[in-house]
C-alpha positions in Angstrom: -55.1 65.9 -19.5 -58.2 67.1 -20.8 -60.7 65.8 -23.4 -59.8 69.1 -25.5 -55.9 68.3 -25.5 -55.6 65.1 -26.5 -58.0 65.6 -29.5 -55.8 68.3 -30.8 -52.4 67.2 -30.4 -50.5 65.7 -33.5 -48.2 63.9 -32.7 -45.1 65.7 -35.1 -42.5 63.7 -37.6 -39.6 64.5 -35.0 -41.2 63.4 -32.2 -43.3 60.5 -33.6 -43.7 57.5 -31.4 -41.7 59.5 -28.8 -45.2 60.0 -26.4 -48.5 58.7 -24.8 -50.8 60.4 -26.6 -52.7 58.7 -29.5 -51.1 58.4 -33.1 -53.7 59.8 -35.4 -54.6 57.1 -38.3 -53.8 59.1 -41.2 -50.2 59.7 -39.5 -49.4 55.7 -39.2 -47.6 54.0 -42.1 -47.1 50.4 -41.2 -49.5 47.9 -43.4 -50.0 44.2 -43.2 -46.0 43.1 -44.3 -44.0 45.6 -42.4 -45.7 44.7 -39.3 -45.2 41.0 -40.6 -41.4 42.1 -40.8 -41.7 43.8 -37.6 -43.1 40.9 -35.5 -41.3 38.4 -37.4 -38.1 40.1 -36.3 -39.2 40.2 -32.6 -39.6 36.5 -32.6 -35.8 35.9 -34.2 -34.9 35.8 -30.9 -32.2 33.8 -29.5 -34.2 32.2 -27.1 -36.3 30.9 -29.9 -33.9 28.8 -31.0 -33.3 27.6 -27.4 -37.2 27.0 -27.1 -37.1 24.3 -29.5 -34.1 22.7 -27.6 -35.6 22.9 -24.3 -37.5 19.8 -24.7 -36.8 18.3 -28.3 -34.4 15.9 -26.5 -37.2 14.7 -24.2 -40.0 14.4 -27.2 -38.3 13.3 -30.0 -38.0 15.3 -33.0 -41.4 14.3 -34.5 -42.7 15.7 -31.3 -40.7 18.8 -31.3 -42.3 19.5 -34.8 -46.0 19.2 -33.3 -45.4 20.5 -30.1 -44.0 23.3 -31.5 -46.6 24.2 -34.4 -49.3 23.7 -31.8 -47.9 25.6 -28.8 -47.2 28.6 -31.5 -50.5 28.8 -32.8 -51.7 29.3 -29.6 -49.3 31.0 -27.6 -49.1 33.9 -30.6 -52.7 34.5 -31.0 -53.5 35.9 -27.6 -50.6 38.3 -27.8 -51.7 39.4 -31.4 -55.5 39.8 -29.8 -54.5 42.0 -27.2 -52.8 44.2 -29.8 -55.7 45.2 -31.4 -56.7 47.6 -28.5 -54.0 49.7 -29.6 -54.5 49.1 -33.7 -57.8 50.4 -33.1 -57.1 53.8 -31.0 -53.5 54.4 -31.6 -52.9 54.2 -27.6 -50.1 52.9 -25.9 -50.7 49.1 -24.5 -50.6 51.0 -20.8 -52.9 53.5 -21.6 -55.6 51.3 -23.0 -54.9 49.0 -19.7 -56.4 51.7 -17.4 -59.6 50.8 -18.8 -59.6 47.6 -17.2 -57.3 48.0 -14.1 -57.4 51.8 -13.9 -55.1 54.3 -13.9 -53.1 52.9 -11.4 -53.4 49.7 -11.8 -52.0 49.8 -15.3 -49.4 50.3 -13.7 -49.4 46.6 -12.5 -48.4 45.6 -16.1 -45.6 48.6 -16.4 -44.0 46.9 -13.2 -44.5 43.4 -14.9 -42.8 44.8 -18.4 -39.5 46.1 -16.9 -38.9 43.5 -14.7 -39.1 41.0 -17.2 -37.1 42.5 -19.5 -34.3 42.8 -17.3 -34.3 39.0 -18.0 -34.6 38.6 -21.2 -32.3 41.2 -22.7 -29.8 39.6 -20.4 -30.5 36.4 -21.9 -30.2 37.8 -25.1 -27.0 39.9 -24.8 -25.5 37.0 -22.9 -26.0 34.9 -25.9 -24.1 37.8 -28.2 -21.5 38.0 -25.5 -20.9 34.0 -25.8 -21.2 34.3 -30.0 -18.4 37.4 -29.8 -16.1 35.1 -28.3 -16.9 32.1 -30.0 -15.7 34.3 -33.4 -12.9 35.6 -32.2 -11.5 32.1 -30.6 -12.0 31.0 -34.3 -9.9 33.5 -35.6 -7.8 33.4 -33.3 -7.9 30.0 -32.4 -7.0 31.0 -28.9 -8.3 29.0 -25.7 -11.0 30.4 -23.1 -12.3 34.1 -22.5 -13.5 35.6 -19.9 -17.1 36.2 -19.1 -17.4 38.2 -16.3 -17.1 42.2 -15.7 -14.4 43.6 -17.4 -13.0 45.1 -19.9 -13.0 41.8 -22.6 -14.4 40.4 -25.7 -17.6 39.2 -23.9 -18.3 42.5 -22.2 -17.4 44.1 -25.8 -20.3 41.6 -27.4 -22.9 41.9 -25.0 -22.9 45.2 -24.0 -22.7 46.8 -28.0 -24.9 44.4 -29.1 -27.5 44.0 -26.4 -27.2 48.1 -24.9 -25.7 50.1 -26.8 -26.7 50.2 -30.5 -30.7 49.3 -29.5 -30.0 52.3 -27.0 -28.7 54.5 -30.3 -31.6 53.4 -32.9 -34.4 54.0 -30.2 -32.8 57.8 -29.1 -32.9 58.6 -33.0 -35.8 57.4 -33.6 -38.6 54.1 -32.7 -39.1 54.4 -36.8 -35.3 53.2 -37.2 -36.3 49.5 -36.3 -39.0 49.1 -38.8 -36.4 50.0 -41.3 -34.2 47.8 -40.1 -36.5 44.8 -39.9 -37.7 45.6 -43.5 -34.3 44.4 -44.9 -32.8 42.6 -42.2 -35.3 39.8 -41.0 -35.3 38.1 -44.9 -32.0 37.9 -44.4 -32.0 36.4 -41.0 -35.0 34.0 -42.1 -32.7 32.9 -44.9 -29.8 32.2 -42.6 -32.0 29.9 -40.8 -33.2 28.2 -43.9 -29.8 27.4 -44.6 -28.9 26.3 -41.8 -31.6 24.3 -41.9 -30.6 22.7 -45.0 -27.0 22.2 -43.8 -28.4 20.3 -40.5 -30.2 17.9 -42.8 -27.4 17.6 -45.2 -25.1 16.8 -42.1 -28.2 14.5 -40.0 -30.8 13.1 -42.0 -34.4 12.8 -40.7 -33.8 9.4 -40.5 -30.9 9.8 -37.7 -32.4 12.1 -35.7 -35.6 10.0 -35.4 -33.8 7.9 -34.7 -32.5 9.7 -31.3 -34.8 8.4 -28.5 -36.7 10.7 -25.8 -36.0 10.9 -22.6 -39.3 11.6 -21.6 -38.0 14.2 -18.8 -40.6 16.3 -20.0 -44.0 15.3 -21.3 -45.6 16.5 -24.8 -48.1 18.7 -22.6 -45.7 19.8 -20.9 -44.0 21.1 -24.1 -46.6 22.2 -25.7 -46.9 24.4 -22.3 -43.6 25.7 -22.9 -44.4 27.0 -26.3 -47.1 28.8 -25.3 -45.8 30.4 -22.1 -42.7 31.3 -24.2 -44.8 33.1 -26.9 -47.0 35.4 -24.7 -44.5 36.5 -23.3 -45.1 38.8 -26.0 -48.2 40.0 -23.6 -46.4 43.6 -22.6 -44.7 44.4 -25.8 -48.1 44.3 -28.6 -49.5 47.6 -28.0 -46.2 49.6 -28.0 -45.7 48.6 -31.5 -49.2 47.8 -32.8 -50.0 51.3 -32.9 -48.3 52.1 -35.8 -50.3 49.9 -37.3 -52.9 51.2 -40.4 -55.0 48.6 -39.6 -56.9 46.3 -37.0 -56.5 44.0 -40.5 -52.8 44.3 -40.7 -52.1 44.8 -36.9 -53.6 41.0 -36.3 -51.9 39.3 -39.4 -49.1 40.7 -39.5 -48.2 40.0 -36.1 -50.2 36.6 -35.3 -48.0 35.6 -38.9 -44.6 37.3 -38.0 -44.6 35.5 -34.9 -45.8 31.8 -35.7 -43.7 31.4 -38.6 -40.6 32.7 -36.8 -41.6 30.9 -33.7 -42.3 27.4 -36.0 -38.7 27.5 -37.7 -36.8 28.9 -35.0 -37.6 26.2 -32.2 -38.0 23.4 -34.7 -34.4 24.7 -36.1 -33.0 25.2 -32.6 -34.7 21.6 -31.4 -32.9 19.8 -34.3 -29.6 20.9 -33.6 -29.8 20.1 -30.2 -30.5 16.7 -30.7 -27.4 16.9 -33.5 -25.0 18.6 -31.7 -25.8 17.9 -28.3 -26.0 21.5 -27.3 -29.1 23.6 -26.8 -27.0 27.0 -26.9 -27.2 28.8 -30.2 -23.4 30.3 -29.7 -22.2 26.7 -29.7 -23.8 24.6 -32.4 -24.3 28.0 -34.7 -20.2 27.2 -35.1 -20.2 23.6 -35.1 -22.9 23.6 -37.9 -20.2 24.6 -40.4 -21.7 28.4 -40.7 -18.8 29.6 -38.5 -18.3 33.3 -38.3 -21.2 34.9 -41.0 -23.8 32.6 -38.3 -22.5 34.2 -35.3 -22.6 37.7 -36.8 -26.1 37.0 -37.7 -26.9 36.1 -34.2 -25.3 39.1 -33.1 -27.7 41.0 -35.6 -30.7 39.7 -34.4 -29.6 40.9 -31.0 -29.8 44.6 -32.0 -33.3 44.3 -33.1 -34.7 42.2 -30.3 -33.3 44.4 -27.9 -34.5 47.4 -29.1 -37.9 46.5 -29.7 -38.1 45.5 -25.7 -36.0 48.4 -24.7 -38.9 50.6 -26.4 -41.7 48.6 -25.0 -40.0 49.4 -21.4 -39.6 53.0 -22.2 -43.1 53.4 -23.6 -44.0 52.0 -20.4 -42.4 54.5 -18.2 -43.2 56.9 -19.8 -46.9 55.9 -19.6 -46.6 56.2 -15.8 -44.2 59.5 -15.6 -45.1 61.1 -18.5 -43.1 64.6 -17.8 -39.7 62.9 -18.0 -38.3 63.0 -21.9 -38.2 60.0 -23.9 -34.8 60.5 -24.4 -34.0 60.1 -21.3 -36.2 57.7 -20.2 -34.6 55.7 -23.5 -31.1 55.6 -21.4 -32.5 55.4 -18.1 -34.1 51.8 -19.0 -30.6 50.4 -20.3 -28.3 50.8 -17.2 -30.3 48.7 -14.8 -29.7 45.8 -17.5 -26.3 45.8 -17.8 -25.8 43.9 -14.5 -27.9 40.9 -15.9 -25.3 40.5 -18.6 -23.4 38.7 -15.6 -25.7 36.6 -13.6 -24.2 33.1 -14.5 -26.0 31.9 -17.4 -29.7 32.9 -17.6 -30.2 30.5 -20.4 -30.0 27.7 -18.4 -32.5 29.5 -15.8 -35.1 29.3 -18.9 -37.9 27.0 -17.1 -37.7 29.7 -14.0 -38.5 33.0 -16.6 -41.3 31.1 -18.1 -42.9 30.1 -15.1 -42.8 33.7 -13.7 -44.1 34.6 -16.6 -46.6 32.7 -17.4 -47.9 32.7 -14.1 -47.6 36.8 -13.6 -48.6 37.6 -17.5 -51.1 35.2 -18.5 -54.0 36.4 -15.8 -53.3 39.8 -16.3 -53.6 40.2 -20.2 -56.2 37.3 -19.9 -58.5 39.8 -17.6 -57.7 42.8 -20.0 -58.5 40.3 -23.2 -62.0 39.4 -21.9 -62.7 43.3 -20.4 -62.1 44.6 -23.8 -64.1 42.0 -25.8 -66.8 40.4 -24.0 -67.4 43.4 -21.5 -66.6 46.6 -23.5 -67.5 45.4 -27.0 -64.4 47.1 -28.4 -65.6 50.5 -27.2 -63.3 52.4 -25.5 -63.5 56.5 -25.1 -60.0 57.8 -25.8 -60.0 61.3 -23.7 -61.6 59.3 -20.6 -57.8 57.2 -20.6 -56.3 60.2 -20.1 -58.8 62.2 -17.6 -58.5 61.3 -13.8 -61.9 61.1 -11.7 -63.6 60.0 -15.4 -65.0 55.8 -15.9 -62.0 54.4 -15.8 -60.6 55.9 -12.6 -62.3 53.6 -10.6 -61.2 53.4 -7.1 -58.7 56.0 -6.2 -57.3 54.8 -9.7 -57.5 51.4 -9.3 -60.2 48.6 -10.4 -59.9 46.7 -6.9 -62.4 43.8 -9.0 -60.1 43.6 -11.7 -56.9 43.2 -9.1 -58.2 40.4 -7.4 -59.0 38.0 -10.0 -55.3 38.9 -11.1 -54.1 38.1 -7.8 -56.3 35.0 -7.7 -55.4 33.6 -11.2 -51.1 34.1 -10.7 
């Protein structure tokens, strides 16, 4: 694509969001709270809640509480730095990767994004598969479902809550989930302050300090595990971030969205561990006395996790095959997940997908962070992403420098 195009697309209202080329700042409308909304909705995730119960029974709950702000401050800043590539040209976060790996090598990261995902969105629908049940055996008060392929409740769960209603909000439109956040995560922040509240009006501070650590994991360690959980958000930043009015609101809104979600949602999840015993949202979520309205909650925040990583992957794809439509590269993304809905339970396979990531992620965005800031200055020439044979081409389309150090550093 030449220089010439890509200054003259724009980007129209029915296809907005829907391509690679850059979103023109007078044509994005999301300011410093509705990317707050937005990113504060990513991170009411599930597997937040299962953070904070990862390792509160080894730490203690004063522990979890530091570990947790700490790990969160950290762990979210990188992600929101990285996203102010894309705040500031309105590019895709694989587009404004060629300039550090090439155009080829971006492609690295692309690789990185989808696999992961498959992961985490079977986490995640897993989790609404287990909640489904867990409401209907309390209506029902009926004994054990079934969780593996079929056609039952758990299949029902997962697969409209994790596939097929992200699927149906990203094919009408990416602009569909930041309406959706904008009313839906106060709510689901509410629902965890209650909860909250009910956790202490059931076990006071006093009892669960009273609980003592294990110790089979050390604070560090912990700590670790925050931040290795939260950039995981590494891939997703610049998908979304472009929408962004702002470099001002792009890094606020998301470095804020995410550490306050990130803070309540562990500490909340690390809590009722050490109360109920459980680390698994589906299970205490009913044992806390919230009963059904928690579980459809949970099921809520499903659909907007889902479909902010379903977009991230398609983005992605479509960064690398840019001829296919974004319609179809929307559905395309969402069948290779469905058979992670049934790969025992991921949850408990949590340590294993933060270790891959950590170790795959953190070099990679690490190289791009200090390429685009210490190297580059910020400057980046929009048309030369998109031209072949230009600066960032490289080698054949790949920065072999820029490789390497990856390589060396996972």
């Amino acid at each position: 694509m030449s220089a010439t195009e890509v200054d003259s697309v724009q980007p129209g209202s029915s296809s907005y969001g829907e391509d690679v080329l850059p979103l023109p700042r007078k044509d994005r409308y999301a300011g410093t709270l509705l990317m707050f909304w937005l990113w504060a909705g990513g991170n009411v995730l599930l597997t937040t809640f299962l953070l904070g119960g990862y390792y509160a029974s080894s730490i203690g709950v004063a522990g979890l509480i530091v570990a947790t702000v700490v790990g969160s401050l950290l762990g979210c800043l990188w992600p929101t730095l990285t996203g102010l590539r894309s705040a500031r040209y309105g590019v895709d976060e694989y587009v404004g990767m060629r300039s550090t790996f090439g155009t080829y090598g971006s492609y690295i990261g692309v690789v990185l994004l989808v696999a992961i995902n498959f992961g985490w969105i079977g986490i995640l629908a897993q989790i609404a598969g287990n909640s489904g049940i867990a409401a209907v055996r309390e209506l029902t008060k009926t004994g054990d479902f079934s969780t593996s392929f079929g056609a039952n409740w758990f299949t029902l769960f997962a697969l409209i809550c994790g596939i097929i209603i992200p699927v149906v909000l990203l094919y009408i439109s990416p602009k569909t989930v930041f309406r959706l956040v904008k009313y839906a995560v106060p709510l689901l922040i509410l629902f965890a302050l209650v909860l909250f509240g009910k956790l202490l009006a059931s076990y006071s501070w006093g009892k669960l300090n009273a609980i003592h650590p294990t110790h089979s994991v050390t604070f560090a360690y912990a700590i670790e595990s925050a931040v290795a959980y939260n950039i995981s958000w590494f891939p997703y930043m610049g998908s979304w971030n472009r929408f962004a009015k702002t470099q001002k609101a792009a890094f606020w809104g998301a470095w804020g969205g995410l550490t306050v979600v990130s803070v309540i949602f562990a500490v909340i999840g690390g809590m009722a561990a050490l109360a109920f015993g459980t680390a698994d949202p589906s299970a205490w979520a009913t044992k806390s006395g919230l009963g059904i309205p928690a579980i459809f909650i949970i099921v809520f925040s499903t659909i907007i996790n889902c479909a902010m990583l379903f977009y991230a992957s398609a983005m992605a794809l479509k960064v690398a095959i840019p001829k296919v439509s974004y319609h179809l590269i929307v559905l395309l993304v969402a069948i290779p997940s469905i058979p992670f809905l049934y790969q025992g339970t991921l949850s408990a396979k949590f340590n294993d997908i933060l270790t891959v990531v950590g170790a795959l992620e953190a070099p990679y965005w690490g190289i791009a962070l200090g390429d685009y800031f210490l190297l580059r200055r910020e400057q980046l020439s929009v048309p030369d992403l998109y031209r072949r044979h230009g600066p960032y081409w490289f080698t054949g389309g790949f920065n072999l420098g820029a490789i390497i150090i990856w390589a060396g550093g996972v």
